[in-house]
N, C-alpha and C positions, 0 to 999 in steps of 0.2 A: 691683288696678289696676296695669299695667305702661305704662310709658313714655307716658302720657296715656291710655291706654286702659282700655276697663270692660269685663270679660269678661262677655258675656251669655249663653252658653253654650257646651258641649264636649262632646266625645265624645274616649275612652282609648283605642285598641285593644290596647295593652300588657296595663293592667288592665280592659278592658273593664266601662269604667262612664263614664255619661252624668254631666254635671256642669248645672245653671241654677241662674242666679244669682237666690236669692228677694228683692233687692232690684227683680226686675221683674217682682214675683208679680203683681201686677196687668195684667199680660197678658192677653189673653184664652187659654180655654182651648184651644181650637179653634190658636190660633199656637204656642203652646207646645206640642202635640202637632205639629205639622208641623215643629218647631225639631229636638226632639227624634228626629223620625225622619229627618231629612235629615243629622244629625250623628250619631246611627250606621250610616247608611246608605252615608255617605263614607267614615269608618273601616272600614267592612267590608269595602270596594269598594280603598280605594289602604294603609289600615293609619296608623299614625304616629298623631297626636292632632292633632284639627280643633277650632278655635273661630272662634264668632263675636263680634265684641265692636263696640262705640261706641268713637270716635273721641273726643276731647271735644266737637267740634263736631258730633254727630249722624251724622258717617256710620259706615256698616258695612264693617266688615274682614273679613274672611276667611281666618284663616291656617290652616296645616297646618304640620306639621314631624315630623320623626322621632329616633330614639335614632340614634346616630353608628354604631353596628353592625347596624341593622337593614339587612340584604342585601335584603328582599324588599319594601322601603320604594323606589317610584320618584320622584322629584323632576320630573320632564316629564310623567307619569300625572297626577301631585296637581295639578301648575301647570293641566293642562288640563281637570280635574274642579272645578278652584275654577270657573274661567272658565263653564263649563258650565253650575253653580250660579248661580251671578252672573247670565248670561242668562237660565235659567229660574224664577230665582226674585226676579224683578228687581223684581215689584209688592209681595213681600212684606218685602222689605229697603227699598224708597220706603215705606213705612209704618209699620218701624220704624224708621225715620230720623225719621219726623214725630213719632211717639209721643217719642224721644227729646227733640227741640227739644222741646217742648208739655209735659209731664209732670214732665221733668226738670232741663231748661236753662230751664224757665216763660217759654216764648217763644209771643207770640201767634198763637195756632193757624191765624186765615185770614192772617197776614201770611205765614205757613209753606206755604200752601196756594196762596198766591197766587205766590211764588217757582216752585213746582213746575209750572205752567204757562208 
C-alpha cells in the first residue's frame, strides 16, 4: 500500500512478469484474466511498469512510470494509452470500484448502486 493506495495489479517490462494482489483472490476469474492481459498488453505496447490499484475510497488508478534511463520509455505515448484504457475499459473499472466499496470498505451494495445512477 503506497500513499493510500492498494495495488491490485501490474505488469514489469524491465523484468517482465505480471504481479495480482491475492488479497482480491476472490475476483472472478474471467476479470482477473482480462486485468492480466491488459496489463501486459500496455507493457508491451509503451514498456516502463503499469498498475492498477484502489484509491481508499474505491476508485481505480491507473499509473505507468519508467526507469529514469529508459530512452525507449515515452511519457505522452503512456499518458495517451492510460486515457485510451480508461475509456475502453470504463465498465470494467465502474465494477471494480463497486466490488471495492461492497467487499472491502463493507458498504451497502444498492446504496453503491444507487450512487452510480
Amino acid at each position: 500500500m503506497e500513499s493510500g493506495k492498494t495495488v491490485l495489479c501490474g505488469a514489469n517490462a524491465y523484468e517482465m512478469k505480471y504481479y495480482f494482489n491475492e488479497s482480491f483472490s476472490n475476483i472472478p476469474e474471467s476479470v482477473k484474466e482480462e486485468l492480466h492481459i491488459l496489463c501486459v498488453l500496455f507493457t508491451e505496447e509503451v514498456g516502463g511498469v503499469f498498475t492498477i490499484a484502489f484509491e481508499e475510497d474505491g476508485n481505480v488508478v491507473l499509473e505507468t512510470n519508467a526507469d529514469d534511463d529508459d530512452i525507449y520509455y515515452d511519457e505522452i505515448t503512456s499518458g495517451l494509452m492510460v486515457s485510451q484504457v480508461r475509456r475502453h475499459r470504463q465498465e470494467l473499472f465502474e465494477t471494480l470500484r463497486l466490488y471495492y466499496r461492497v467487499f472491502v470498505l463493507k458498504e451497502d451494495g444498492a446504496a453503491c448502486l444507487g450512487e452510480e445512477e
